[in-house]
MARKOL-781268 format. One line per field, with one value per residue: residue number from 1; x, y, z of N, C-alpha, C in turn. Coordinates in steps of 0.001 Angstrom, whole numbers, always signed. Layout:
MARKOL-781268
k	[NUM,...]
n_east	[X,...]
n_north	[Y,...]
n_up	[Z,...]
ca_east	[X,...]
ca_north	[Y,...]
ca_up	[Z,...]
c_east	[X,...]
c_north	[Y,...]
c_up	[Z,...]
end
This chain:
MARKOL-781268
k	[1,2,3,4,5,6,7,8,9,10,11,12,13,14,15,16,17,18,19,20,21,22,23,24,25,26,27,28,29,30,31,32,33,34,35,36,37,38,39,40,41,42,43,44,45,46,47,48,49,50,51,52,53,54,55,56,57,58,59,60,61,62,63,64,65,66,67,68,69,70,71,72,73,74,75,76,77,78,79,80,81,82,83,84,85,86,87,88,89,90,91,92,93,94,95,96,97,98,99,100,101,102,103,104,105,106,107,108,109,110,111,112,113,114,115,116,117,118,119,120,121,122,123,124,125,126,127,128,129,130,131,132,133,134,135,136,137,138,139,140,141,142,143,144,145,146,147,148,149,150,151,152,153,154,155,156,157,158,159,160,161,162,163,164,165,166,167,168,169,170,171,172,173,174,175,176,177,178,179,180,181,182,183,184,185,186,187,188,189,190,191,192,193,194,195,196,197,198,199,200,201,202,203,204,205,206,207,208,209,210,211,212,213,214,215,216,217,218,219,220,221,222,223,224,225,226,227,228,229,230,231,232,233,234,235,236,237,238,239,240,241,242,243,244,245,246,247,248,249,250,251,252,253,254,255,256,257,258,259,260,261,262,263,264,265,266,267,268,269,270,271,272,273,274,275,276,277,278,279,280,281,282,283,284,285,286,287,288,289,290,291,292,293,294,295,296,297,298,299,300,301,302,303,304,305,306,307,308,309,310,311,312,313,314,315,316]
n_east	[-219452,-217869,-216580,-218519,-217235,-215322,-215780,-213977,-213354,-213969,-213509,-214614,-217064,-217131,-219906,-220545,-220441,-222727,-225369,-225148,-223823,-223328,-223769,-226045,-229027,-231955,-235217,-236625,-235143,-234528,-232194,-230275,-228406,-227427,-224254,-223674,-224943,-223710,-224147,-221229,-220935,-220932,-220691,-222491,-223699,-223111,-221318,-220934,-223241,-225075,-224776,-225788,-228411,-230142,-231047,-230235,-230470,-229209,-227850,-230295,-230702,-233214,-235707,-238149,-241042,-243918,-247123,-247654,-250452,-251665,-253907,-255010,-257448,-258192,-258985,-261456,-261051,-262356,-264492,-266688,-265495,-267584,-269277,-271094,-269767,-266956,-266757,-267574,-265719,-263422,-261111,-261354,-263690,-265304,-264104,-265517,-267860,-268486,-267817,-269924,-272008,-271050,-271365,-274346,-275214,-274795,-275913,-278170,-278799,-278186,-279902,-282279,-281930,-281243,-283006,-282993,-282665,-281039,-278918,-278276,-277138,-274826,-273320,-273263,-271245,-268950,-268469,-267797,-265323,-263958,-263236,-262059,-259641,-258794,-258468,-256457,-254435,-254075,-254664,-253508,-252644,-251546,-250314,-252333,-251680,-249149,-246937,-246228,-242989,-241817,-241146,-242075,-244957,-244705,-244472,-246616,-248644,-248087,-248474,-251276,-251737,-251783,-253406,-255368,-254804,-254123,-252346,-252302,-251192,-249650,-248705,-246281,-245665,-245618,-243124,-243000,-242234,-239935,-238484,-238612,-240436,-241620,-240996,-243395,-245410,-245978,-248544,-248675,-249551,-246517,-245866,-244505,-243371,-241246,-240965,-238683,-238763,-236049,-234997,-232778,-229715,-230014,-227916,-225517,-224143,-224430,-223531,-222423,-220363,-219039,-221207,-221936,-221949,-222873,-223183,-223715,-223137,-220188,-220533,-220589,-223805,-224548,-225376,-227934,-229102,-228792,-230230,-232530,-232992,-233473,-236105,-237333,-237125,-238113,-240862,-241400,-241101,-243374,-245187,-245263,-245807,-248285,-249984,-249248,-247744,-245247,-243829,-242372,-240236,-239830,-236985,-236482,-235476,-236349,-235089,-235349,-235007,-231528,-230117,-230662,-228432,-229080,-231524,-232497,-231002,-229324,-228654,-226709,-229134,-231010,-233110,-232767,-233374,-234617,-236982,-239335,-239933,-241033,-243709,-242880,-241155,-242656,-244912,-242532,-241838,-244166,-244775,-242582,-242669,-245239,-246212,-245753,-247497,-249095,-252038,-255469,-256617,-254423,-253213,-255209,-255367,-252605,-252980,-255059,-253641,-251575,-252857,-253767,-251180,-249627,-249851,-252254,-253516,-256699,-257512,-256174]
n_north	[+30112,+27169,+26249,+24130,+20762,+19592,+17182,+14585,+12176,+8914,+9562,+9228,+11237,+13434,+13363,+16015,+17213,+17159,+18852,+20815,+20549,+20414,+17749,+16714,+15163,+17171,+17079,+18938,+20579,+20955,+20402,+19200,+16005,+12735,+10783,+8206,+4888,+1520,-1927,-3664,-6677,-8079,-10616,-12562,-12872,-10999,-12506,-12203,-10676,-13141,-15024,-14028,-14582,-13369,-14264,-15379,-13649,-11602,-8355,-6127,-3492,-229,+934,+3889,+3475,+5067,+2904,+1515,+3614,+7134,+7542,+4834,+2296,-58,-3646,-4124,-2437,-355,+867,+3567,+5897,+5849,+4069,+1048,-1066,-584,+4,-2310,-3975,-2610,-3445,-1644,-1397,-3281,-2228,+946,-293,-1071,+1726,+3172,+1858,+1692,+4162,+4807,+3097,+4893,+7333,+6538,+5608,+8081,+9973,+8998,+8966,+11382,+12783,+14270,+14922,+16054,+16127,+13581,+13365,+14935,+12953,+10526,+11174,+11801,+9578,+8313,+9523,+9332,+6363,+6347,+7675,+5976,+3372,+4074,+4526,+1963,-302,-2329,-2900,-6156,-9035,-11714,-11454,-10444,-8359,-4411,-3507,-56,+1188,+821,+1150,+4229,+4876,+3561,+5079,+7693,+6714,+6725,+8982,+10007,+8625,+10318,+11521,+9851,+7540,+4081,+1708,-1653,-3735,-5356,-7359,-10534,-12153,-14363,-18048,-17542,-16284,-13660,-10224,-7472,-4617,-2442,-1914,+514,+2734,+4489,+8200,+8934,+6375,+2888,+1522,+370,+285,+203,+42,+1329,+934,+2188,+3365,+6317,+7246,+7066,+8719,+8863,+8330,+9131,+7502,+8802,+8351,+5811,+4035,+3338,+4092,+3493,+5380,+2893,+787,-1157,-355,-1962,-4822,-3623,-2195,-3419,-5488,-3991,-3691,-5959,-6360,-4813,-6013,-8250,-8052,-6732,-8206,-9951,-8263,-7868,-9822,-10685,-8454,-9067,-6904,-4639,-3551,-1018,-1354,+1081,+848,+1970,+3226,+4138,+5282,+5821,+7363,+7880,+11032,+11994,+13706,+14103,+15374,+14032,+10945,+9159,+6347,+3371,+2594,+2984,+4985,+6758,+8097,+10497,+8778,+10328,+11947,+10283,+11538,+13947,+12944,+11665,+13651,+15133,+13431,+12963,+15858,+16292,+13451,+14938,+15208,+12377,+11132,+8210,+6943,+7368,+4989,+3180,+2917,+1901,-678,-1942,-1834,-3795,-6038,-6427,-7496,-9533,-10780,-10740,-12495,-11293,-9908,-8330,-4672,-1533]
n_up	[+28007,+27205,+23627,+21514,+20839,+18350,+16271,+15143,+11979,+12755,+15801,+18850,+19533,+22471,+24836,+26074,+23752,+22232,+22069,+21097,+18932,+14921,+14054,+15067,+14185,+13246,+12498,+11546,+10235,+6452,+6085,+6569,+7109,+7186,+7319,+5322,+5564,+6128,+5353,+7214,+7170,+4304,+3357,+5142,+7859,+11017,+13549,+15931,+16497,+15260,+17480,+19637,+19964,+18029,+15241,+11872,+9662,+7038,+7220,+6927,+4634,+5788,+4997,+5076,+2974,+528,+409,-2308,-4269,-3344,-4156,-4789,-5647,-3735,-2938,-508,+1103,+142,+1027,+2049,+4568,+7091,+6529,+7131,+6422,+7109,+9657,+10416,+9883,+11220,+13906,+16580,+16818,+19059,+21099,+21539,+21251,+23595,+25206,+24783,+25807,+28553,+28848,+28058,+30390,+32743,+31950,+32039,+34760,+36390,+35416,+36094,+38873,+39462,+38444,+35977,+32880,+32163,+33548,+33249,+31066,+31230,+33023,+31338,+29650,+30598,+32063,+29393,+28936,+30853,+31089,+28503,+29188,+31055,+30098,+28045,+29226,+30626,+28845,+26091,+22707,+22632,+23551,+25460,+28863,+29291,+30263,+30656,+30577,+32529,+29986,+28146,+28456,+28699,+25840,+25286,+25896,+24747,+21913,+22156,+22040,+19398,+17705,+17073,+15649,+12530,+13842,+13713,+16184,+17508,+20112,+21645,+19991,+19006,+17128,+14689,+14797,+16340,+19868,+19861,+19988,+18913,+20014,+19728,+17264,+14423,+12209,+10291,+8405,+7696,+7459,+8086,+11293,+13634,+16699,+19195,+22793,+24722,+28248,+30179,+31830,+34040,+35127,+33451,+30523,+27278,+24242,+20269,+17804,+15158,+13834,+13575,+15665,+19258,+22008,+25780,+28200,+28937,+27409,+24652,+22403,+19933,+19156,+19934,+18263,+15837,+16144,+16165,+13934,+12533,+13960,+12381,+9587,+9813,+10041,+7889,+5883,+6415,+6846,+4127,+2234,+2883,+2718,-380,-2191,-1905,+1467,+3278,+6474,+8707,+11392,+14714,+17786,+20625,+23790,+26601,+30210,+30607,+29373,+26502,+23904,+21277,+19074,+16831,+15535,+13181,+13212,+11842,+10257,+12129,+13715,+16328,+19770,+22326,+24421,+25593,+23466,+21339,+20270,+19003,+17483,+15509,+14227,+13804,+11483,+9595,+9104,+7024,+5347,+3224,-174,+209,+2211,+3605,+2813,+3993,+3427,+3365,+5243,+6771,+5616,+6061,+8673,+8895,+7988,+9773,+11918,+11317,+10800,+13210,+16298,+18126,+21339,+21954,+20440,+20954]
ca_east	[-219707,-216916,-217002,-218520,-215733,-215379,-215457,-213354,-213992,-213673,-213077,-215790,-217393,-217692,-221433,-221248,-220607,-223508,-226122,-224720,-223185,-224614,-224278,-227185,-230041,-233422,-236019,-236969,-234093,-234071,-230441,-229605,-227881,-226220,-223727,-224810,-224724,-223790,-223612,-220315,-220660,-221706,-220346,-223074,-224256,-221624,-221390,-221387,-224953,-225391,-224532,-226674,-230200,-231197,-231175,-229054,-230807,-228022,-228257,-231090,-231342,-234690,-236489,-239906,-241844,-245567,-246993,-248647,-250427,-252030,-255402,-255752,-258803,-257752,-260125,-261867,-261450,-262570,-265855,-266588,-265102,-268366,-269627,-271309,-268683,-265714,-267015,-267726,-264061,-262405,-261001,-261746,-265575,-265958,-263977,-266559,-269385,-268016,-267696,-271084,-272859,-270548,-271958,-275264,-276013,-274195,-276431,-279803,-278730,-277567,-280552,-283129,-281450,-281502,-284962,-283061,-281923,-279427,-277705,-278098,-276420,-273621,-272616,-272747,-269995,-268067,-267884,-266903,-264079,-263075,-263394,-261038,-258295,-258063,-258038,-255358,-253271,-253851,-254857,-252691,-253262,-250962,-250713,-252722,-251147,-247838,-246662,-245579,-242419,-242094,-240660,-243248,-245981,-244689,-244565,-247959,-249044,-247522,-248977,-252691,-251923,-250702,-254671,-256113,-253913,-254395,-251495,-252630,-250336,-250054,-247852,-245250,-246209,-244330,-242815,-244003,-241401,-239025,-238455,-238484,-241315,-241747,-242222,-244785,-245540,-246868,-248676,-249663,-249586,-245117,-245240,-244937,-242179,-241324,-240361,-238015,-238455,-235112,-234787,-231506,-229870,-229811,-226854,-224358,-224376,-225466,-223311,-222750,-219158,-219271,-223501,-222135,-221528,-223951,-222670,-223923,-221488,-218916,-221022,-221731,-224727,-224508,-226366,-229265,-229001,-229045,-231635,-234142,-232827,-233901,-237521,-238145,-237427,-238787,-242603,-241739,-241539,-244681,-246703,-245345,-246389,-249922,-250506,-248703,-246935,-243650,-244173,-240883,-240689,-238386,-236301,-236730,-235581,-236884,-234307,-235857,-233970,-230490,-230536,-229723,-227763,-229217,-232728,-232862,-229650,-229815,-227613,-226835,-230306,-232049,-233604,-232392,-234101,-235230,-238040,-240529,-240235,-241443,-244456,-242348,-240709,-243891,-245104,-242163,-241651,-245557,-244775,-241712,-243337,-245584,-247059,-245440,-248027,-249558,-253549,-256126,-256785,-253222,-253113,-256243,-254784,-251631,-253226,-255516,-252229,-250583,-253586,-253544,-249795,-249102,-251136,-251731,-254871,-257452,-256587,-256328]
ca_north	[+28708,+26321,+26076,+22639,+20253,+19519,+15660,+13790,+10762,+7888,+9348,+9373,+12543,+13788,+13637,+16989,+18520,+17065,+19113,+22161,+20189,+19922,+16563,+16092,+15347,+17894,+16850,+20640,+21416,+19532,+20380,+18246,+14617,+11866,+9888,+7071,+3715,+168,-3074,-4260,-7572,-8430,-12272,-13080,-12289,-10890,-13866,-11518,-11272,-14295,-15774,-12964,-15049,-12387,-14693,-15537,-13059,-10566,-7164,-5308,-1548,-305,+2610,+3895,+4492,+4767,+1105,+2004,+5230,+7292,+7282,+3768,+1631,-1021,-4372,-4721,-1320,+1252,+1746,+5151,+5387,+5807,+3061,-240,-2543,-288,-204,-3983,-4668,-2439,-4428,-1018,-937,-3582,-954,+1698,-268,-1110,+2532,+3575,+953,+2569,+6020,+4751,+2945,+5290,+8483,+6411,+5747,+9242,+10696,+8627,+9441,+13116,+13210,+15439,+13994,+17065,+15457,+11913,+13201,+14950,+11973,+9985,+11871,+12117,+8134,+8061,+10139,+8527,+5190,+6619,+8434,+4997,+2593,+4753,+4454,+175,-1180,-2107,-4160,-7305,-10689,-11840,-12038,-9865,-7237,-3829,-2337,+1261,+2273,+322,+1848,+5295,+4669,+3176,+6434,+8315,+6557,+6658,+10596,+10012,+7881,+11469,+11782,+8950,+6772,+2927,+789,-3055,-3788,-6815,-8276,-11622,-12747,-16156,-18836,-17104,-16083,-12074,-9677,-6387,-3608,-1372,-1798,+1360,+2140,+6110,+8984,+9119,+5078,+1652,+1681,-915,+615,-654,+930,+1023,+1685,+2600,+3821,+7738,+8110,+7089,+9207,+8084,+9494,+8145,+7874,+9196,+7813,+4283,+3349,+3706,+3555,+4051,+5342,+2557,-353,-694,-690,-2006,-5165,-3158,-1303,-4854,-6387,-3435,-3601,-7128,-7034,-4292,-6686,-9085,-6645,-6050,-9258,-10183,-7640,-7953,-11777,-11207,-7794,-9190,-5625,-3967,-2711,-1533,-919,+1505,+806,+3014,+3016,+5121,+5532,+6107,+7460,+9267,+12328,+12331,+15106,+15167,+15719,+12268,+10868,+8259,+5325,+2272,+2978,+2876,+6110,+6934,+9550,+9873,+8274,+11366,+12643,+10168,+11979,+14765,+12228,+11501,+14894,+15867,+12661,+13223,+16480,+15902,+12990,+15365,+13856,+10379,+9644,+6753,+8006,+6350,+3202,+2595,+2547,+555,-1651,-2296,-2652,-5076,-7270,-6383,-7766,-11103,-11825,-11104,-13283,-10434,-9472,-6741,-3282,-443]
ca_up	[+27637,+26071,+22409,+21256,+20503,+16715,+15905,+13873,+11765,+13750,+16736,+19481,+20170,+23796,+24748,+26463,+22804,+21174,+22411,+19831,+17347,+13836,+13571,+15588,+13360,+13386,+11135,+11370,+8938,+5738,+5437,+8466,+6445,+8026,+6709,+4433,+6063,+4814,+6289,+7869,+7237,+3004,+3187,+5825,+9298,+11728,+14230,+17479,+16636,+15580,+18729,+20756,+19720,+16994,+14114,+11266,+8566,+6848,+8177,+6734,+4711,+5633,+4633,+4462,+1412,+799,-141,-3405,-4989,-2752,-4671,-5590,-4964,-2602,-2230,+921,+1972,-813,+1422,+2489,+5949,+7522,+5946,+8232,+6112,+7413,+10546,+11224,+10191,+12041,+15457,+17306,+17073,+20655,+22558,+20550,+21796,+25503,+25976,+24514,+26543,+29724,+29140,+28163,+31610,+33439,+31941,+32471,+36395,+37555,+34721,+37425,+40685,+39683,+38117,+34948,+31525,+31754,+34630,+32736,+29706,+31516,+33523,+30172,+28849,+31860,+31814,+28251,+28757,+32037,+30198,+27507,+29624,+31554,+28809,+27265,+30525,+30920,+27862,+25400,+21733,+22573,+23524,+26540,+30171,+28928,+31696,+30005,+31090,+32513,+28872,+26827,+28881,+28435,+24846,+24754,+26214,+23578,+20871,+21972,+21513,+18220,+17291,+15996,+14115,+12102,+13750,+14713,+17066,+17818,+21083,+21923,+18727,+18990,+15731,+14375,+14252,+16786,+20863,+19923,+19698,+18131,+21462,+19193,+15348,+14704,+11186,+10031,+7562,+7987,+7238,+9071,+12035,+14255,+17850,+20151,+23748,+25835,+29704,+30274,+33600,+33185,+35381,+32448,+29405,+25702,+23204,+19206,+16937,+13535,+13187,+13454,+16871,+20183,+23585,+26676,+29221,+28481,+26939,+23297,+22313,+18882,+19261,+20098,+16905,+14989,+17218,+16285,+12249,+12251,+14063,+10974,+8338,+9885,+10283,+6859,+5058,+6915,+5769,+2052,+2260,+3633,+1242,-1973,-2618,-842,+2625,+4483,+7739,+9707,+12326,+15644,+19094,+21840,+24561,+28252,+31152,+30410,+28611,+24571,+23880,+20114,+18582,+16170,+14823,+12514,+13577,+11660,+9658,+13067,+14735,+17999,+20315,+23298,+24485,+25702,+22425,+20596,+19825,+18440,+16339,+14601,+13418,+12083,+9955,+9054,+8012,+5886,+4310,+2584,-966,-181,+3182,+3299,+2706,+5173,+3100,+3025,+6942,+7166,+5119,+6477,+9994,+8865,+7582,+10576,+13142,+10663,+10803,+14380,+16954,+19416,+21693,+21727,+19960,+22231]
c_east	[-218595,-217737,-217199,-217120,-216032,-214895,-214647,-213695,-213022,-213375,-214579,-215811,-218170,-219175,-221952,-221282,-221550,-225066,-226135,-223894,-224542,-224605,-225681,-228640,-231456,-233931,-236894,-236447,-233601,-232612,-229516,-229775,-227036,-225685,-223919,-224075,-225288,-223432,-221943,-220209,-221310,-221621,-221589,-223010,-223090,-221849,-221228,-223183,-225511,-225698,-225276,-228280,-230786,-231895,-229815,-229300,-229380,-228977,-229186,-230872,-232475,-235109,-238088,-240242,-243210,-245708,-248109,-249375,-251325,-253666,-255967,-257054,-258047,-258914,-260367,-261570,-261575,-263815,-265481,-266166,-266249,-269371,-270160,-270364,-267145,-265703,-266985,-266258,-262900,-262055,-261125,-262856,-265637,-265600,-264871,-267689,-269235,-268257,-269163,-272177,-272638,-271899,-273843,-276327,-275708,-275578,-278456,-279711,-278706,-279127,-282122,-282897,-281785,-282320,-284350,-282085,-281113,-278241,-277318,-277004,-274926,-273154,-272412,-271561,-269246,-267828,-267711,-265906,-263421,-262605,-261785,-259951,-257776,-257676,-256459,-254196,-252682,-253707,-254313,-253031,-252030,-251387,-251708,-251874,-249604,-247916,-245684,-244533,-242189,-241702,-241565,-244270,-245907,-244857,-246295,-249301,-249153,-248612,-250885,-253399,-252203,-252210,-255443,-255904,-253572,-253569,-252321,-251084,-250659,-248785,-247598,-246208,-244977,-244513,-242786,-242123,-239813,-239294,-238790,-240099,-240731,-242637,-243457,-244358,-246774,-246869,-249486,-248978,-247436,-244923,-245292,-243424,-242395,-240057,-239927,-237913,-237320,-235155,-233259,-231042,-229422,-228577,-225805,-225693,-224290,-224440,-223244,-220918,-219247,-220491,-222880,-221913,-222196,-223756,-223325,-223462,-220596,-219251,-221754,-223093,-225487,-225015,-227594,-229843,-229257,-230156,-232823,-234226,-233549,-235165,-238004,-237931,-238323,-240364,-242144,-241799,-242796,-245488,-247041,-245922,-247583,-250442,-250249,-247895,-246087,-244506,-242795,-241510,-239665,-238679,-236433,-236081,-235369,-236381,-234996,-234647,-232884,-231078,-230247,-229977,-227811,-230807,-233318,-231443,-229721,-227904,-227558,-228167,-231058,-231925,-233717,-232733,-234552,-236758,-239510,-240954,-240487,-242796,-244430,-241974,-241692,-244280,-244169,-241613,-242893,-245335,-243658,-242122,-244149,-246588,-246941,-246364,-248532,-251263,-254465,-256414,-255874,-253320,-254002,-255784,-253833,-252021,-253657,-254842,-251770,-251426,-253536,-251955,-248996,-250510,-251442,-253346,-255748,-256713,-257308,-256703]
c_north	[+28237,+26025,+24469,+21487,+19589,+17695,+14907,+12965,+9977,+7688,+9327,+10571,+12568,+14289,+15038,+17825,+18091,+17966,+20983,+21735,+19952,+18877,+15876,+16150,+15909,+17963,+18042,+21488,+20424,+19769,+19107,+16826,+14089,+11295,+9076,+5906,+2553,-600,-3765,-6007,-8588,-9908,-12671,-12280,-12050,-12204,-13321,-11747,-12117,-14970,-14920,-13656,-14476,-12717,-14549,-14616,-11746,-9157,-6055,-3734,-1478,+1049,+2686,+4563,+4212,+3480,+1588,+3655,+5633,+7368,+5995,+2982,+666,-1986,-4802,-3424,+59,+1925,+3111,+4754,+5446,+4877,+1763,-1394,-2043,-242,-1801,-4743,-3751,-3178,-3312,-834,-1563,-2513,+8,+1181,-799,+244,+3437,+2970,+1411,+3624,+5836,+4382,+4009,+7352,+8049,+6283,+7207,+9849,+10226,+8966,+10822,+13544,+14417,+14812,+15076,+16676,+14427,+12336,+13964,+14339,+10804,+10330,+12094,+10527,+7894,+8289,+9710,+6991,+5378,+6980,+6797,+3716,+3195,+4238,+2818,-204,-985,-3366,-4999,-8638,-10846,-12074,-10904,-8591,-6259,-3698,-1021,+2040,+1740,+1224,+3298,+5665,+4663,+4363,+7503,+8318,+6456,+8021,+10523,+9084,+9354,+11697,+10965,+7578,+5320,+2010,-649,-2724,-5291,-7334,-9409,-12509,-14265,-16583,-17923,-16670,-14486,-12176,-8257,-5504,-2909,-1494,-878,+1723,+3764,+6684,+8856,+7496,+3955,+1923,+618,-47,-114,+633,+572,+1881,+1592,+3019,+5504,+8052,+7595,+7612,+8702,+8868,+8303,+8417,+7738,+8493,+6908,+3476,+4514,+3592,+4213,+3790,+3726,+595,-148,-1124,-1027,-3259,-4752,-2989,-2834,-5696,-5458,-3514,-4842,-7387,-6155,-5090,-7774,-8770,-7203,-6952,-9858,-9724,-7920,-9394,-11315,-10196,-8355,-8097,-5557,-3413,-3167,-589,-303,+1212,+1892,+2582,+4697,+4781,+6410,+6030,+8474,+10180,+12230,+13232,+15237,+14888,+13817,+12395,+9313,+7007,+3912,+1871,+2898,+4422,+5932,+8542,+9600,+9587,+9565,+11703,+12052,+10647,+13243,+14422,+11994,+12223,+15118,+14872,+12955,+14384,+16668,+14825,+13663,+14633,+12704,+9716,+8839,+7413,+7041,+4953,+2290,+2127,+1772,-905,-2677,-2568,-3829,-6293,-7374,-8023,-9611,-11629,-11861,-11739,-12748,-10477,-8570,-5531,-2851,+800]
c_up	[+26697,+24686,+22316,+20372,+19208,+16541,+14446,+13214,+12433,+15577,+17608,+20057,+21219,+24082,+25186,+25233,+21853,+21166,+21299,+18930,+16125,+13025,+13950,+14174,+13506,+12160,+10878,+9930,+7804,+5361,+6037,+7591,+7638,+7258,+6011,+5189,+5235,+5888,+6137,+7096,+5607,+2907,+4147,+7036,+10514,+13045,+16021,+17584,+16437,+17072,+19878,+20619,+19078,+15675,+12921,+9721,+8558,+7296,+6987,+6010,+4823,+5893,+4436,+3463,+1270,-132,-1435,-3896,-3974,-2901,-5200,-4892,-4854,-2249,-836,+1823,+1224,-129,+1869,+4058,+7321,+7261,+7147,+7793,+6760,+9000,+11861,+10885,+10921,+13571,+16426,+17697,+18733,+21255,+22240,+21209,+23134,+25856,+25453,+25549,+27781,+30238,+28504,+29372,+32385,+33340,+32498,+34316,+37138,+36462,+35439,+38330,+40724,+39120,+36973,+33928,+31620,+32209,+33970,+31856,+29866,+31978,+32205,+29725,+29583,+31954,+30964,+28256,+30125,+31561,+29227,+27996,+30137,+30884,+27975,+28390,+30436,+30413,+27121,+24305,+21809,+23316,+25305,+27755,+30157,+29178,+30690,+30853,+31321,+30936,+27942,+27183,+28508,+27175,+24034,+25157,+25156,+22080,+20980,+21772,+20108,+16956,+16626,+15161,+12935,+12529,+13929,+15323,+17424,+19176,+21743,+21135,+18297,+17552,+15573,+14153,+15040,+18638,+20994,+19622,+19533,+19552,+21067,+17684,+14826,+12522,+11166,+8833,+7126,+7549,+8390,+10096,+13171,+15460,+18809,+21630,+24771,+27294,+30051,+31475,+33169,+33968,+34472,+31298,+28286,+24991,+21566,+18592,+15773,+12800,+13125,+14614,+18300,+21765,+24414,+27899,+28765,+27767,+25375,+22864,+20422,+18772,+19468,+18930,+15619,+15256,+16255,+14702,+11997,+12640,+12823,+10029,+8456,+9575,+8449,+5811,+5157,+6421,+4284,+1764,+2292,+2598,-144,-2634,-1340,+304,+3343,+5603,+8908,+11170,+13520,+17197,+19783,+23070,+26406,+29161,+31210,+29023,+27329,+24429,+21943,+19895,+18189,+14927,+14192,+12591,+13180,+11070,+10771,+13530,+15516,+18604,+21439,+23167,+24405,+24473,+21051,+19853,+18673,+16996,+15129,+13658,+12724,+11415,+9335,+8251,+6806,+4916,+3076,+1710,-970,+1393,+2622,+3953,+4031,+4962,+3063,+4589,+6890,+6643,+5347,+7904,+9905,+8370,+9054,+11876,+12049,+10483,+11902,+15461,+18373,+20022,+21320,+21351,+20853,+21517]
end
């Protein structure tokens, strides 16, 4: 096997040597740094993007940090989480009592036909969990009438794994007072993140030059990288408006299609990775976060901002 080819600054490194270089970033190894990145353009907004429809806001640093202490009492959601007041405000309970009501007719019909509440109460639970696998598949919390694409969907797949684990998700959450939306504004233990899903064509290769520049095969992709910096500030002024305290909100894109030849490489403060593995991505920011998650009242919290400042449909 050829030795991996050693990158210079500035030059662009060949995508077949990123797959054993250790620039690639693995949030496995806290040794693994990238470069420090700064905006290009301090006088104002670079005027490429301007002129791309992204808006005229300067270019964004954005980082996540937990929104307050992890033990504080929080009004309007210090109940116990089993509680009938935490219950009747969460926006998940209808689906909760759609799929109870499911597996409730569903165990009294087959628990008559077959003359044995054993039968009833295993076909109950056999339409809950059919209920749930296919809801997971279709349903998605955004706007009414709005057709996923194959890389949102795969995404939105992803993240209904990612619900045990305490994550919640909103999807195409279209930003007030603008043409854009936000593909997934997702909100757990690791922090708030604002995902951008790209479909890409996998027969050209993806590579990056010195963590500040994104091409794929021979098109840059450095509007992208600005596009997804700007729906997180945007998420993130939103929330801080509607809570009254800081809430930032990282940057993400999830890359469908060709292959990326590194783990998670931090580009232009946006996370780039492939798509499949955004689930990967998750855990191990969750477990590097450590003492700084964000506890369960913090997430409840921040959803219930989220579902009041974007004007989306049913949660999934």
């Amino acid at each position: 096997m050829p030795a991996p080819v050693p990158a210079q600054d500035g030059a662009d490194v060949p995508f077949w040597a990123w797959g054993a270089s250790q620039d690639a970033a693995d949030f496995d190894d806290p040794s693994d740094e990238l470069p420090p990145d700064r905006p290009e353009y301090p006088d104002g907004p670079d005027p490429e993007y301007q002129a791309g429809g992204h808006g005229s806001r300067p270019t964004p640093q954005v980082v996540v940090t937990p929104v307050g202490t992890a033990g504080e009492e929080r009004e309007g959601i210090g109940q116990h989480l089993g509680s009938l007041a935490h219950l009747s405000g969460n926006p998940r309970m209808r689906i909760w009592q759609r799929r109870i009501i499911i597996a409730v007719i569903a165990g009294v019909v087959f628990g008559i036909l077959l003359k044995s509440w054993e039968w009833g109460l295993t076909f109950a639970v056999l339409a809950a969990i059919i209920d749930t696998v296919v809801r997971s598949r279709t349903v998605f919390s955004g706007p009414a009438g709005v057709r996923l694409t194959k890389a949102q969907r795969r995404t939105v797949r992803q993240l209904a794994r990612m619900e045990r684990r305490g994550y919640r998700a909103m999807h195409c959450a279209p930003i007030p007072n603008s043409q854009e939306q936000i593909d997934h504004l997702v909100v757990g233990p690791a922090g708030v993140f604002a995902i951008d899903s790209e479909d890409w064509d996998r027969r050209m290769p993806v590579r990056t030059s010195s963590h500040r520049e994104l091409w794929h095969g021979p098109r840059s992709m450095k509007d992208r990288l600005k596009h997804a910096r700007w729906e997180a500030q945007q998420a993130s002024e939103l929330l801080s408006a509607e809570l009254g305290s800081p809430v930032t909100v990282r940057p993400t894109m999830a890359v469908y299609g060709p292959k990326i030849p590194w783990q998670v490489a931090e580009i232009r403060d946006v996370d780039v990775f492939s798509g499949p593995q955004l689930h990967k991505y998750l855990k191990r920011r969750t477990r590097r976060m450590k003492g700084q998650r964000l506890s369960a009242s913090e997430i409840e919290r921040i959803d219930k901002a989220a579902h009041m400042v974007f004007p989306t449909g049913s949660a999934s």
